[in-house]
N, C-alpha and C positions, 0 to 999 in steps of 0.2 A: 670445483662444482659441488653443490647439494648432492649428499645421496640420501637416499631413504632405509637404507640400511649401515649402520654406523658401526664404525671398526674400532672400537673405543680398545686401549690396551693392544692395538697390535701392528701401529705404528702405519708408518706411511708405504707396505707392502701388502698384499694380501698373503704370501708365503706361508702354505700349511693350513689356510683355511679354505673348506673345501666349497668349491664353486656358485651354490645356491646361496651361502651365506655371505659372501663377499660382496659390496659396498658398488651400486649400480648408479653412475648419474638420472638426477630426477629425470631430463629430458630424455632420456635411451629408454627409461622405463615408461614415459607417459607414451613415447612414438613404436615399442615393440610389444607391449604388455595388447593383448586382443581384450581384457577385460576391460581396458579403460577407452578402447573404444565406444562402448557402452554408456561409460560415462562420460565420454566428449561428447556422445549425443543427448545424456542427460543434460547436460551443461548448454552445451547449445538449444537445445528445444527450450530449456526454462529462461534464457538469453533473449529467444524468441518471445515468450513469454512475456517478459515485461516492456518488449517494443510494442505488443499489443497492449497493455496495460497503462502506458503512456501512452499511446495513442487515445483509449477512449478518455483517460483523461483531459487532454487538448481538444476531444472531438466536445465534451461536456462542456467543457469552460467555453469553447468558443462558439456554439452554439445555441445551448440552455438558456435563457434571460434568468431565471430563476436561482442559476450557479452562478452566471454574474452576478447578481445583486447578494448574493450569499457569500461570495470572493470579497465582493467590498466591505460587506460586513465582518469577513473573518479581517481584513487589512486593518480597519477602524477598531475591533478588539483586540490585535494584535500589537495597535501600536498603543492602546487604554493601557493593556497590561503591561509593557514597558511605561508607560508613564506613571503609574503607579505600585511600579517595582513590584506584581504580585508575588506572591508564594510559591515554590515548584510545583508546591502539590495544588493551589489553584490553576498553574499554569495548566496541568495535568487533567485537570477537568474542565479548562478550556478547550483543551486541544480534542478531548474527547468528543466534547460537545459538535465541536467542527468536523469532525471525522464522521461521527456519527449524524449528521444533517448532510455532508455530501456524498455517505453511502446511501441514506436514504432518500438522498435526489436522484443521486443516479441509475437506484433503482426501479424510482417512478420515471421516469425517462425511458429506460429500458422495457418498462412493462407497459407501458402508452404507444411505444412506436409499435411493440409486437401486435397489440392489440391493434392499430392502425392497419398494419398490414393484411391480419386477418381477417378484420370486416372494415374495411373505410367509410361506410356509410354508419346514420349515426344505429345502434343496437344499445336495447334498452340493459340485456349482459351485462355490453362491453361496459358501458359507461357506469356499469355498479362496480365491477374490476379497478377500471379509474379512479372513480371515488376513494374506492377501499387505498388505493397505492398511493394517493393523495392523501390518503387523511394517517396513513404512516409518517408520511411526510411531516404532519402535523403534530403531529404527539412528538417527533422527534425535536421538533424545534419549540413548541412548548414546554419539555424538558429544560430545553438549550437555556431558554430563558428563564427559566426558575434558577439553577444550576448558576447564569451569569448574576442572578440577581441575589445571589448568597454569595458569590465571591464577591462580588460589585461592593457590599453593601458594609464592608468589613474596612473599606479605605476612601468611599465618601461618604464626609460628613455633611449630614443635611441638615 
């Protein structure tokens, strides 16, 4: 079995070495140790964590029209850039690009429903809030396509 403290030089006995330092299976230490119940809770809450984290991601893609057509569009760039074998480091500012356009989807997503919930009717506010979280949206995918159109423009010849 693993231990977490290793008897290196004193063979396959503990004999003569005094009890704190002597060689503890991982599993006796992870089920008696009180400090790592702590950490099985850290572990499991942040466990927890990403089953929420993937959830909103399936809740975005399959509900957003805006993430779908941004999904298709990352599939149709994703199979451009195998077909024209880009560069890691274009890959890199592809990938970027898509990350940073489905953070900022799903930020305005998130900041449209809130604002839904707190006044559903229309408020002249809300709808400057919107704007503003829309128009992130915009600058971000503005980039996107600058960004694609300087890798793009390196492997078709026009």
């Amino acid at each position: 079995t693993f231990s977490y403290k290793f008897n290196f030089g004193y063979g396959q006995t503990n004999h003569g070495i005094p009890p704190h330092r002597q060689a503890v299976p991982l599993w006796e230490m992870l089920l008696k140790n009180n400090q790592n119940h702590k950490m099985n809770h850290f572990f499991k809450t942040r466990l927890k964590s990403i089953t929420f984290v993937l959830k909103g991601m399936l809740l975005l893609i399959k509900t957003e029209d805006a993430i779908k057509a941004q999904s298709i569009i990352f599939i149709l760039f994703t199979a451009l850039g195998f077909y024209f074998d880009i560069s890691l480091e274009d890959w890199k500012w592809q990938l970027f690009c898509f990350a940073l356009i489905f953070s900022a989807e799903g930020l305005n997503t998130a900041i449209e429903k809130i604002c839904n919930f707190i006044h559903p009717e229309h408020h002249k506010q809300i709808g400057f809030i919107k704007d503003i979280s829309a128009g992130a949206v915009g600058f971000s995918a503005l980039f996107s396509i600058v960004i694609s159109i300087l890798i793009y423009t390196k492997y078709v010849k026009f």
